[in-house]
Backbone of each chain as ProteinMPNN parsed JSONL, in Angstrom:
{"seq_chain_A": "XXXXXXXXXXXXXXXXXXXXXXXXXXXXXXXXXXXXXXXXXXXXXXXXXXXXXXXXXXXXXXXXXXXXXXXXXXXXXXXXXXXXXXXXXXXXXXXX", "coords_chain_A": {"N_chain_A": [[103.561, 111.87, 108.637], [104.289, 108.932, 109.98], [104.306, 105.041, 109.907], [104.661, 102.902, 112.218], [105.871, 99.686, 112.778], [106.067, 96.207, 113.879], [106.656, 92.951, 113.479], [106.223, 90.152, 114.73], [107.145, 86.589, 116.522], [106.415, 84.692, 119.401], [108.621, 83.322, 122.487], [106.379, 82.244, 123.715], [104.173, 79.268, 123.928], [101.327, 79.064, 121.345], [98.366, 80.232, 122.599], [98.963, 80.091, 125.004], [98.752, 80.858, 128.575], [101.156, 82.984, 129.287], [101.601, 83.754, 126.642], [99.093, 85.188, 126.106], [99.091, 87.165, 128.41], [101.478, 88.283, 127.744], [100.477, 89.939, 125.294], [98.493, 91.01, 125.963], [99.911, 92.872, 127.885], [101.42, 94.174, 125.859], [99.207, 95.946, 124.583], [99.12, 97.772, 126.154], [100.779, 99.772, 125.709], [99.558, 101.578, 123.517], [98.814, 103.639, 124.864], [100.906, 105.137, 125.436], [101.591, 108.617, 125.343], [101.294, 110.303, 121.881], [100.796, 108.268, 120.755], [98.951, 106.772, 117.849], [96.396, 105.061, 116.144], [96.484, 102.236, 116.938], [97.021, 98.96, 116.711], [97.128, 95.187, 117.323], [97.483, 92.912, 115.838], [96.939, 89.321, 113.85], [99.593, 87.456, 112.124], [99.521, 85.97, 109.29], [100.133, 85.471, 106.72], [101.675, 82.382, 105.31], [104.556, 82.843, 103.61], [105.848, 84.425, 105.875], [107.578, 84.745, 108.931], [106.944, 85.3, 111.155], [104.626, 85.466, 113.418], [102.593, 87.888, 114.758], [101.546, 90.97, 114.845], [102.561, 94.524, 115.116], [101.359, 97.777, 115.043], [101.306, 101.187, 114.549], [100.777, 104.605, 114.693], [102.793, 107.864, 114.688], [102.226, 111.371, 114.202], [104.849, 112.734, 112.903], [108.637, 112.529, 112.963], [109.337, 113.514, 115.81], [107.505, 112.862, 117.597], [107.405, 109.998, 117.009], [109.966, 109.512, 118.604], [109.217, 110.221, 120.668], [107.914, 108.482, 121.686], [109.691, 105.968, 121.642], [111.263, 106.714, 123.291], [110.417, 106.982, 125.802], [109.732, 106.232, 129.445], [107.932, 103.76, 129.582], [107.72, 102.31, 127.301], [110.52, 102.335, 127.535], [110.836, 100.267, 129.294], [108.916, 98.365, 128.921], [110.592, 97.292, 126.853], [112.899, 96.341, 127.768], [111.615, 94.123, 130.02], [109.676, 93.027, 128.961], [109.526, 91.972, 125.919], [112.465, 91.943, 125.225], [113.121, 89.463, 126.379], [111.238, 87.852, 126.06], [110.377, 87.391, 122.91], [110.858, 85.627, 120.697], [111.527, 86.177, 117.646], [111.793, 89.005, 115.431], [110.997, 91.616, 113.023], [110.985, 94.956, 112.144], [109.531, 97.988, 110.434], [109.33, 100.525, 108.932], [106.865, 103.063, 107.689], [106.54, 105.867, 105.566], [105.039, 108.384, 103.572], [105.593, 108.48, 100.149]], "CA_chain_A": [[103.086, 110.726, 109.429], [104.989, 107.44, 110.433], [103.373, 104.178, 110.372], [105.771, 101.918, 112.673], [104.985, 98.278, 112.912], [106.292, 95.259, 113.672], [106.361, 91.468, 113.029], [107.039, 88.937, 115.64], [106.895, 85.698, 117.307], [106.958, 84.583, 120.751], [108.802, 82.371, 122.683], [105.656, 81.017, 124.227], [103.495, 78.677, 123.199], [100.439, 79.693, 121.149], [97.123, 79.767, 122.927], [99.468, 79.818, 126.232], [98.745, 82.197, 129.556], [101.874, 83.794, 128.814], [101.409, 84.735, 125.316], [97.833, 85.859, 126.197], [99.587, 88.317, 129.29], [102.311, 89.464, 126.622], [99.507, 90.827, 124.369], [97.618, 92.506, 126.965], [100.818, 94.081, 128.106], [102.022, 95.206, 124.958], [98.335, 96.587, 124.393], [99.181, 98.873, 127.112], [101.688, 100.51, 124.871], [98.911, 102.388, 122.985], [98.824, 104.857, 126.327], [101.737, 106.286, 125.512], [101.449, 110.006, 124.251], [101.927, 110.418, 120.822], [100.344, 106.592, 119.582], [97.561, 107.344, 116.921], [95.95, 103.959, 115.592], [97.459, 101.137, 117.502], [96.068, 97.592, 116.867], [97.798, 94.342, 117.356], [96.966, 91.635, 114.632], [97.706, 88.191, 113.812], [100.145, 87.406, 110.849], [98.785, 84.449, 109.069], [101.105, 84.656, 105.051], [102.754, 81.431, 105.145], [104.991, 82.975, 103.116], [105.882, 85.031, 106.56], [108.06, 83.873, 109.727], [106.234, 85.889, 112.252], [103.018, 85.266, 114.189], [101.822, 88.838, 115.597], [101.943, 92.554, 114.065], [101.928, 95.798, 115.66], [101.3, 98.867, 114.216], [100.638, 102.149, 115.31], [100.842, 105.891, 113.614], [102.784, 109.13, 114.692], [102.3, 112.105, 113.599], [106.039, 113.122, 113.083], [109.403, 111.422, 113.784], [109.752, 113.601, 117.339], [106.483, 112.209, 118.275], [107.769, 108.698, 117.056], [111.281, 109.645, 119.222], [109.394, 110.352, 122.445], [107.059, 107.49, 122.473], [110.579, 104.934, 121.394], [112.237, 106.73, 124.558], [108.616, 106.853, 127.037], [109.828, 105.035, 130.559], [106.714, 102.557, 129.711], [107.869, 101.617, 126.021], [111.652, 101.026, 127.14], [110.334, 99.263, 130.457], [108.466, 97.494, 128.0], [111.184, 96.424, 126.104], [113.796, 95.433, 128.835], [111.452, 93.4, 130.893], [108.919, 92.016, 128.514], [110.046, 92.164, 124.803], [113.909, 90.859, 124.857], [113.069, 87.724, 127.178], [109.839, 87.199, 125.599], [110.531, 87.272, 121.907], [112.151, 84.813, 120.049], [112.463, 87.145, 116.507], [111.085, 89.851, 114.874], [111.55, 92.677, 112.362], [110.622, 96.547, 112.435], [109.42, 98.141, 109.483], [108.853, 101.89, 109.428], [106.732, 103.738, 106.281], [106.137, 107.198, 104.841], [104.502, 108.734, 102.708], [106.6, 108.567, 99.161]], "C_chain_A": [[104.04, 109.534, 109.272], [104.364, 106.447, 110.733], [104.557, 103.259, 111.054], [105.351, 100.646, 113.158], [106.513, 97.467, 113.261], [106.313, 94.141, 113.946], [106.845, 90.448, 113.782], [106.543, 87.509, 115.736], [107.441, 85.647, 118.582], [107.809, 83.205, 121.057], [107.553, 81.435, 123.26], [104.668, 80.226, 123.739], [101.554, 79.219, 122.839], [99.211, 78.911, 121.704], [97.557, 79.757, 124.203], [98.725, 80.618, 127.382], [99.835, 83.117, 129.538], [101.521, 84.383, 127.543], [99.959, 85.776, 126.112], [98.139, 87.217, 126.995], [100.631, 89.259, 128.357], [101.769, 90.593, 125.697], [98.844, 91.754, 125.038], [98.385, 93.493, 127.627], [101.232, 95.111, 127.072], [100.667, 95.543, 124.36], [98.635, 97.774, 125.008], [99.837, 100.508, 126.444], [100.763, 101.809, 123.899], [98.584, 103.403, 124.052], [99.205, 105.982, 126.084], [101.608, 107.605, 124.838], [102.15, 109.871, 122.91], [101.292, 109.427, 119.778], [99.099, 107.087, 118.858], [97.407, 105.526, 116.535], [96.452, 103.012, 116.087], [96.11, 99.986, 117.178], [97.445, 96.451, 117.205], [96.963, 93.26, 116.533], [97.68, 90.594, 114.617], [98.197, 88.223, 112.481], [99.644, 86.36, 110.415], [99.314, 84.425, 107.186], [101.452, 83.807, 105.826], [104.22, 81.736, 104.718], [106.003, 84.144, 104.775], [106.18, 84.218, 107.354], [107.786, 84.124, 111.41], [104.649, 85.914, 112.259], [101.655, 85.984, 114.226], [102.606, 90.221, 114.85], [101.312, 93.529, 115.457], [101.922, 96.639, 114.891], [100.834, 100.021, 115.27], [101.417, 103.458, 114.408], [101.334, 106.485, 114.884], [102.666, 110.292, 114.074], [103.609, 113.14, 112.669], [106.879, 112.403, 113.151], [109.58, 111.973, 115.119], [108.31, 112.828, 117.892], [106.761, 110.685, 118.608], [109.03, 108.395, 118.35], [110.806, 109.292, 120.408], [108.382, 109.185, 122.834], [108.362, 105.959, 122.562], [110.744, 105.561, 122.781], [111.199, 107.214, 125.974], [109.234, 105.892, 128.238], [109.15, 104.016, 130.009], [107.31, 101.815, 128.816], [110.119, 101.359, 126.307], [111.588, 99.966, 128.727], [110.036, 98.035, 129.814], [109.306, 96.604, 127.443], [112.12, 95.821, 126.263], [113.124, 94.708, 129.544], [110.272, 92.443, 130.185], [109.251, 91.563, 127.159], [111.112, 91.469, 124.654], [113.586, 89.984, 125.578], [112.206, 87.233, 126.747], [109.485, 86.598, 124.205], [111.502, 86.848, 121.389], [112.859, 85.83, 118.483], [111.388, 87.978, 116.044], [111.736, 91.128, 114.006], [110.534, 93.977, 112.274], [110.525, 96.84, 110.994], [108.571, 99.638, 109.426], [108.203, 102.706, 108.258], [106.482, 105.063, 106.783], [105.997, 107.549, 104.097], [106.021, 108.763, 101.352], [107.356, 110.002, 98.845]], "O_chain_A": [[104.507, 109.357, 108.147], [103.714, 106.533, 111.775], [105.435, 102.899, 110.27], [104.435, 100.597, 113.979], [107.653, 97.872, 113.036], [105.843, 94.048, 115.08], [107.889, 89.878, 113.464], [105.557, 87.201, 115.067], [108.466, 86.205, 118.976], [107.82, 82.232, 120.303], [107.612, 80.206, 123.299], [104.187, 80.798, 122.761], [100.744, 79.595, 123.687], [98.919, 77.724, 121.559], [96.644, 79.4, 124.948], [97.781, 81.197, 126.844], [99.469, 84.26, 129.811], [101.147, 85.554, 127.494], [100.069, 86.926, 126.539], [97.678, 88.276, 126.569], [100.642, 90.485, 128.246], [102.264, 91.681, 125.401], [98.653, 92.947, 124.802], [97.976, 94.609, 127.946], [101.37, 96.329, 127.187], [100.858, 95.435, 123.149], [98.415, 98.825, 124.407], [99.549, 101.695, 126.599], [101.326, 102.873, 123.639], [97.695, 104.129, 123.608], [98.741, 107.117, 126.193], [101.512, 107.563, 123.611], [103.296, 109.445, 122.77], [101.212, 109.536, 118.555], [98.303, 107.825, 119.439], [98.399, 104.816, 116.7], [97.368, 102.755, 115.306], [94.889, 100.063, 117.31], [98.598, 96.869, 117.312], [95.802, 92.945, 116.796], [98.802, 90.552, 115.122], [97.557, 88.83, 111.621], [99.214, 85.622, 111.302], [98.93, 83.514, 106.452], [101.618, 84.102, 107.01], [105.124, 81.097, 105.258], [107.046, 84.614, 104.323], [105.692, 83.091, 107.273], [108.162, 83.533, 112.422], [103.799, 86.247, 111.434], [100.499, 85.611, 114.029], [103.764, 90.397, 114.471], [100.384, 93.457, 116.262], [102.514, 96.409, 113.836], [100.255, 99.912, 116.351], [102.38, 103.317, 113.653], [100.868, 106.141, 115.97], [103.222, 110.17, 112.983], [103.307, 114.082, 111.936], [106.473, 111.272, 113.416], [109.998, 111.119, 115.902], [108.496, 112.115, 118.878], [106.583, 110.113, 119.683], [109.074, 107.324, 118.955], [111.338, 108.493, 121.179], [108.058, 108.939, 123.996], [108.123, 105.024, 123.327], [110.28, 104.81, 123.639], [111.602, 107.78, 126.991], [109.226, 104.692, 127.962], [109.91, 103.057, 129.878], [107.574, 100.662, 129.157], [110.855, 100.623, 125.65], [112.374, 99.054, 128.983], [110.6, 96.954, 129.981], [109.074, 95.395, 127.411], [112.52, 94.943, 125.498], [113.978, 94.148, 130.232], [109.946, 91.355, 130.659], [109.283, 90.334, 127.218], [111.028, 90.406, 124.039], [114.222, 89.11, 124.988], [112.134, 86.016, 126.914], [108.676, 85.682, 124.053], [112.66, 87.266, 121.409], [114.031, 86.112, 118.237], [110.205, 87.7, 116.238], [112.849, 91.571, 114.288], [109.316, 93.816, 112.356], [111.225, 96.184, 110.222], [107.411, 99.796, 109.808], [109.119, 103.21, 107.608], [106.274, 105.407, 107.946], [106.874, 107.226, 103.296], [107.188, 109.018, 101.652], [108.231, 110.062, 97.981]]}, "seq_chain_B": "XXXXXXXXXXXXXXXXXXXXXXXXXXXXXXXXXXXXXXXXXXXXXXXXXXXXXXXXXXXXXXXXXXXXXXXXXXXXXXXXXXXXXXXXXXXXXXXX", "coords_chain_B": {"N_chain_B": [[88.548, 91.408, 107.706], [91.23, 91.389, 105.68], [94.294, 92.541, 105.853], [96.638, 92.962, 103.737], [100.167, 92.787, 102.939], [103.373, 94.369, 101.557], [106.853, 94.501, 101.948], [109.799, 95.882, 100.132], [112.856, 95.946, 97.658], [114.251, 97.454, 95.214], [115.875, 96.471, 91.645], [116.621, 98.049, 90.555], [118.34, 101.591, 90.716], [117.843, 103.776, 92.713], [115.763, 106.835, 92.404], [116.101, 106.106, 89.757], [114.603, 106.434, 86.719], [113.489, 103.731, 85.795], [112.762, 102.89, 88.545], [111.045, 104.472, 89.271], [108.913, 104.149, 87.49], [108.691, 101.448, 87.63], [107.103, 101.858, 90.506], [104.599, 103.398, 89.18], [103.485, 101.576, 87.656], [103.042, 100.037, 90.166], [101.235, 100.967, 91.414], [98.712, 100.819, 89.544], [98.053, 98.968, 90.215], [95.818, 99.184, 92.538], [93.526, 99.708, 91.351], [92.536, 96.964, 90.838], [89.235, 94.835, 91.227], [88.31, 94.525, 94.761], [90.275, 96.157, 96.175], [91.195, 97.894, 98.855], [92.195, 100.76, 100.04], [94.793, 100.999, 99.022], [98.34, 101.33, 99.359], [101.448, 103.048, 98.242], [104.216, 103.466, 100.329], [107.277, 104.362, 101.531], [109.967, 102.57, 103.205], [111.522, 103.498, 105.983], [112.838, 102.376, 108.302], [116.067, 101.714, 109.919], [116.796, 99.163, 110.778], [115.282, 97.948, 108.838], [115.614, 95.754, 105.916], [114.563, 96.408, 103.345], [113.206, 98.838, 100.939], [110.211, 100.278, 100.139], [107.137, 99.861, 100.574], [104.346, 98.376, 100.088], [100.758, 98.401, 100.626], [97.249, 97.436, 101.411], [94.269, 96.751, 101.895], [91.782, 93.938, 102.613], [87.844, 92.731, 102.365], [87.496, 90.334, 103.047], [88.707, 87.073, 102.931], [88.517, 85.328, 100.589], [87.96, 88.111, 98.814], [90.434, 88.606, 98.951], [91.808, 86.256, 97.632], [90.796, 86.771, 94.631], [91.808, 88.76, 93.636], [94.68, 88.071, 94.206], [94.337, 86.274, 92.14], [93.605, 87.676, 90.216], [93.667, 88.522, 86.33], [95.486, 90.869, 85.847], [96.565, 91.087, 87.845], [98.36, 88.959, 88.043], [99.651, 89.475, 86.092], [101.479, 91.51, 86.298], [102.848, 90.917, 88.107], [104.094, 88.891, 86.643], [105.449, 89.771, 84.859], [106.877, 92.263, 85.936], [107.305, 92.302, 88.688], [108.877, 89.822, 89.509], [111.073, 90.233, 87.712], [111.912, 92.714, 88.473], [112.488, 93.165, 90.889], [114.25, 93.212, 93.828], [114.303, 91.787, 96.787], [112.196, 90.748, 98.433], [109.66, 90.711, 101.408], [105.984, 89.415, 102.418], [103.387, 89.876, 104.224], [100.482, 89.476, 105.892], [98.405, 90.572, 107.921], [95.423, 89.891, 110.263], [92.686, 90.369, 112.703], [93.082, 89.863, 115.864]], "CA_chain_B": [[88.804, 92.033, 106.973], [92.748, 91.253, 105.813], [95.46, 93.875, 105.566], [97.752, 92.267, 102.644], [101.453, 93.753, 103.044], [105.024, 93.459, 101.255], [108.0, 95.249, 102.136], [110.09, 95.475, 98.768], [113.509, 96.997, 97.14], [114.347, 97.133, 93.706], [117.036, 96.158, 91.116], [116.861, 99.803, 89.994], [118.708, 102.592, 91.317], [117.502, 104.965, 93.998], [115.26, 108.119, 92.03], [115.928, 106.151, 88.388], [113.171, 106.233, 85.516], [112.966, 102.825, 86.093], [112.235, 102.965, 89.472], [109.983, 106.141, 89.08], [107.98, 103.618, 86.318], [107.821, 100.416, 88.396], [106.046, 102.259, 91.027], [103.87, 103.989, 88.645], [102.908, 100.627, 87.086], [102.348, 98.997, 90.738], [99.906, 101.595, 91.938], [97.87, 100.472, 89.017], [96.953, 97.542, 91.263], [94.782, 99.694, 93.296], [91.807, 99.387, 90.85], [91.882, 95.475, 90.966], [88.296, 94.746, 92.308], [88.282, 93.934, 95.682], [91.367, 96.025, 96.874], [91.139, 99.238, 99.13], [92.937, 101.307, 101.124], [95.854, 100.72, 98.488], [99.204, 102.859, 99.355], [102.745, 102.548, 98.609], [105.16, 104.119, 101.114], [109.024, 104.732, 101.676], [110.465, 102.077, 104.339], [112.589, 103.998, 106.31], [113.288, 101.956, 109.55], [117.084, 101.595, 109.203], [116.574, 98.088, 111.189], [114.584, 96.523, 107.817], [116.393, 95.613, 104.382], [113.873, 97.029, 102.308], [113.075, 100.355, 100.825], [109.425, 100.142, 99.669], [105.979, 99.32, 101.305], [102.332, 98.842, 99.632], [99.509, 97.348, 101.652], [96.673, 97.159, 101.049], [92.921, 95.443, 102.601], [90.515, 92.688, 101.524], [86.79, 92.705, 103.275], [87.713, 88.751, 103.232], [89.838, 86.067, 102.314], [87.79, 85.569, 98.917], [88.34, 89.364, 97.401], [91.866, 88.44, 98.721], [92.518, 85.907, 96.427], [90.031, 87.434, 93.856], [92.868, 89.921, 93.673], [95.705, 87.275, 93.645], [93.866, 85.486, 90.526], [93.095, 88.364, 88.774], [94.823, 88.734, 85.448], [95.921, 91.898, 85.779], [98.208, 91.009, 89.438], [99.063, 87.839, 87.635], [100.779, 89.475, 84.724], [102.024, 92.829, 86.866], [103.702, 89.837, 89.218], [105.112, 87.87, 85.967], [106.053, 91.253, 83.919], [107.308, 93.399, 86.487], [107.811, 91.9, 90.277], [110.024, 89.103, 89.311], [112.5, 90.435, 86.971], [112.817, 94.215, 88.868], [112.78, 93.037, 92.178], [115.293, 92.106, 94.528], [113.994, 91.158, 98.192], [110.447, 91.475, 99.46], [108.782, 90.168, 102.569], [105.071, 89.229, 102.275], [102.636, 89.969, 105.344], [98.749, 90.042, 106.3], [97.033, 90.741, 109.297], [94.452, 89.918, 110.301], [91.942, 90.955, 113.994], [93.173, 88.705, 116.458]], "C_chain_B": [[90.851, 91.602, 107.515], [93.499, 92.358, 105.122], [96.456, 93.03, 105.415], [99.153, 93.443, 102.681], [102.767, 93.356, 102.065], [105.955, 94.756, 101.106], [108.87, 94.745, 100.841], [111.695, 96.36, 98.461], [113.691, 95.988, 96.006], [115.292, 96.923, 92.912], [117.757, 97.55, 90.812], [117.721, 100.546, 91.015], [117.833, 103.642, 91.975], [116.641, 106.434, 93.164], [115.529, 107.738, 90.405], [114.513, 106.644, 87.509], [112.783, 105.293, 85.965], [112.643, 102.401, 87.539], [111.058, 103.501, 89.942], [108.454, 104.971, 88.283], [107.392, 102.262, 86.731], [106.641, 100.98, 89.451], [104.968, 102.951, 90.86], [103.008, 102.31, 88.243], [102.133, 100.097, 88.801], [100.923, 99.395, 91.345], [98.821, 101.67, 90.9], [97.008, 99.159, 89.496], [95.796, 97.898, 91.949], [93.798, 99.857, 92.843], [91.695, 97.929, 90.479], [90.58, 95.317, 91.755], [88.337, 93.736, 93.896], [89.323, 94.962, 96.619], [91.004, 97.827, 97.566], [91.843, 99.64, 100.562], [94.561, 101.107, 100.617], [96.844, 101.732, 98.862], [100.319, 102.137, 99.336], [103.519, 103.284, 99.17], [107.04, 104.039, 100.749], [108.585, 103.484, 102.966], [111.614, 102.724, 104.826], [113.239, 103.677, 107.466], [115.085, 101.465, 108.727], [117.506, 99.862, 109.543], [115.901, 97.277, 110.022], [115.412, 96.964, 106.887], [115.701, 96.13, 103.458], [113.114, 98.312, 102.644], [111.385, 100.731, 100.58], [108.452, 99.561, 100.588], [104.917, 99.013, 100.454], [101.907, 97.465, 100.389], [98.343, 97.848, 100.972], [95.3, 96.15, 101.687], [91.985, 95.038, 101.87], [89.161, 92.96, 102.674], [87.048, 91.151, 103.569], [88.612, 87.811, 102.303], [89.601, 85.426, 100.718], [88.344, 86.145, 98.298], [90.045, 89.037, 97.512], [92.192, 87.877, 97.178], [91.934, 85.967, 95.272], [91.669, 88.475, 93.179], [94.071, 89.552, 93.149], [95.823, 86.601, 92.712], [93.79, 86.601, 89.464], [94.443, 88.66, 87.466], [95.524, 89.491, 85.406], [97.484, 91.85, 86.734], [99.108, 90.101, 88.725], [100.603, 88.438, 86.292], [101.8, 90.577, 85.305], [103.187, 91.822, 87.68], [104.473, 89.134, 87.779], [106.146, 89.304, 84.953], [106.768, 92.124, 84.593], [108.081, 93.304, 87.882], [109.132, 91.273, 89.658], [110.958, 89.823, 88.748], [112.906, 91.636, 87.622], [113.206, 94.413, 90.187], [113.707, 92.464, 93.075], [115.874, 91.367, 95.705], [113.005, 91.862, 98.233], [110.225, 90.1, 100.748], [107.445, 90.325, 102.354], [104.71, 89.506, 103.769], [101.588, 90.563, 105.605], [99.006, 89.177, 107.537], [95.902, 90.763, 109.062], [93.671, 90.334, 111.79], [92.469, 89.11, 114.398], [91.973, 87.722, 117.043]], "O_chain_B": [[91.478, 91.531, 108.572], [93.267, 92.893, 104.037], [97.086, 92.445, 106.295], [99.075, 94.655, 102.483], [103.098, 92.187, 101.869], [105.81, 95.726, 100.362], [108.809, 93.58, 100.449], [111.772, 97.452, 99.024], [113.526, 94.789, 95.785], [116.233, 97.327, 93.596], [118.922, 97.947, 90.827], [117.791, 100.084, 92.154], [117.082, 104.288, 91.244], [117.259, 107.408, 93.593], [115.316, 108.647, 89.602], [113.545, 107.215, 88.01], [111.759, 105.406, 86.639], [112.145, 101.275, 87.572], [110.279, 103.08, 90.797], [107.266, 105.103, 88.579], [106.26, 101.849, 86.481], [105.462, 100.652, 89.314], [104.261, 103.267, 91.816], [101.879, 102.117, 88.693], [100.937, 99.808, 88.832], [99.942, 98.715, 91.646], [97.929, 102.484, 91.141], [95.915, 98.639, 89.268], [94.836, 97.132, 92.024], [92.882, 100.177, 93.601], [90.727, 97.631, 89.78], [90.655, 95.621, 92.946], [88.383, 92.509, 93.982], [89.303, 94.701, 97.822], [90.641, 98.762, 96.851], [91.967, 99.088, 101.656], [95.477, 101.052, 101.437], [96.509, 102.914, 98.79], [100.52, 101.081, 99.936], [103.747, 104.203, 98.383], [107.671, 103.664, 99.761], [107.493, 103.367, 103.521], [112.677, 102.593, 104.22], [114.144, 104.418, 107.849], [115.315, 101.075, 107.582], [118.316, 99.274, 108.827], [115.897, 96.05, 110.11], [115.905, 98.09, 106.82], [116.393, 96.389, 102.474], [112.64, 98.777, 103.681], [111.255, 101.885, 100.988], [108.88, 98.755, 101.414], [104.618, 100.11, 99.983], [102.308, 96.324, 100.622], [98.443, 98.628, 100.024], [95.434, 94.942, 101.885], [91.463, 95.496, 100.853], [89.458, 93.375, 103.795], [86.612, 90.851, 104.68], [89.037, 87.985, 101.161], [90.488, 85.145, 99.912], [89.095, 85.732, 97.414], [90.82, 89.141, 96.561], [92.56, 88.424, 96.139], [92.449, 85.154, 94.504], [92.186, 88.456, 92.062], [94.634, 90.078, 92.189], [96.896, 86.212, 92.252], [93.881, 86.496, 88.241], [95.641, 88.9, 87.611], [96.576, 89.129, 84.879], [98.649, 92.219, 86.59], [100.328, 90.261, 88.694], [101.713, 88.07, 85.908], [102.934, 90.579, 84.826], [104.364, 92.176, 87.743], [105.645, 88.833, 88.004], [107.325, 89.423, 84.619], [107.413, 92.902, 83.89], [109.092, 93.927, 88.205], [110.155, 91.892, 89.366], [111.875, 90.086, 89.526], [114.107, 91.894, 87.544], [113.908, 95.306, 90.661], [113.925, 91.253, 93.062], [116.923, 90.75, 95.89], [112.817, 93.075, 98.134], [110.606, 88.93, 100.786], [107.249, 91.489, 102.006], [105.622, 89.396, 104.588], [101.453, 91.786, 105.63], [99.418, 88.091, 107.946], [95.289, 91.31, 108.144], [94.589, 90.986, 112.286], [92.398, 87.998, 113.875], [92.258, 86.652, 117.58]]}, "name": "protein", "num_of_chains": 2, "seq": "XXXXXXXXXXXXXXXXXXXXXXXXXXXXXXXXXXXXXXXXXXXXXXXXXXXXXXXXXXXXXXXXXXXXXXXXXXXXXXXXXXXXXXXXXXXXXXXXXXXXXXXXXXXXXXXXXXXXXXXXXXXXXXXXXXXXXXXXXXXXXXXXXXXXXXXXXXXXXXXXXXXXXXXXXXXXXXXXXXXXXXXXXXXXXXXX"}
């Protein structure tokens, strides 16, 4: 299993109509074949420079492969993702 | 309910003793009261700097820092984090 997450902020302002449409788009993302557990959460350490978490489980890394290369998820990430997000980091576990 | 996170690598070498022995010691955290769903993973995204995961959830922001007071984290954090560690990232989620 693969838990793949990660940690952003937006460029828009919080509480905006944009942010609010960014989230409900990248909800969508749990569609794709392959996503097991998807949530989207708020970050709230201080100690932390990002806003908003994703997460979501595959079972595998080809499962993880074909939902990274899914039309939807790189649609996703050329038309809403790089113009939308100011920074963020990826953070991928497995079991030890 | 908060899902407490920290991405972590270590001073140690890659499969040492002392590597083998910090993460033996940290998964003694997982009987602090309050803490469940304890696990420490591999980070294997090649996009993050660190090698290491444990998370971890609170039913509330209380057992959180119930958890962060207790003597046990306090001394595991002054005995063991600091001196073997050598970049972590902190991060909880929480339900948006």
């Amino acid at each position: 299993m693969v838990r793949h997450t990660v940690a952003f902020k937006l460029k828009h302002a919080a509480g905006s109509a944009a942010e609010k449409d960014f989230l409900a788009k990248a909800g969508e993302l749990a569609s794709i074949p392959g996503v097991a557990k998807f949530e989207i959460t708020r970050q709230v350490s201080a100690k932390n420079p990002y806003a908003y978490g994703i997460a979501m489980e595959f079972a595998d890394q080809a499962a993880y492969e074909g939902y990274n290369d899914h039309p939807e998820h790189v649609a996703f990430v050329r038309d809403r993702w790089l113009p939308e997000v100011e920074g963020f980091l990826e953070a991928d576990f497995v079991a030890l």
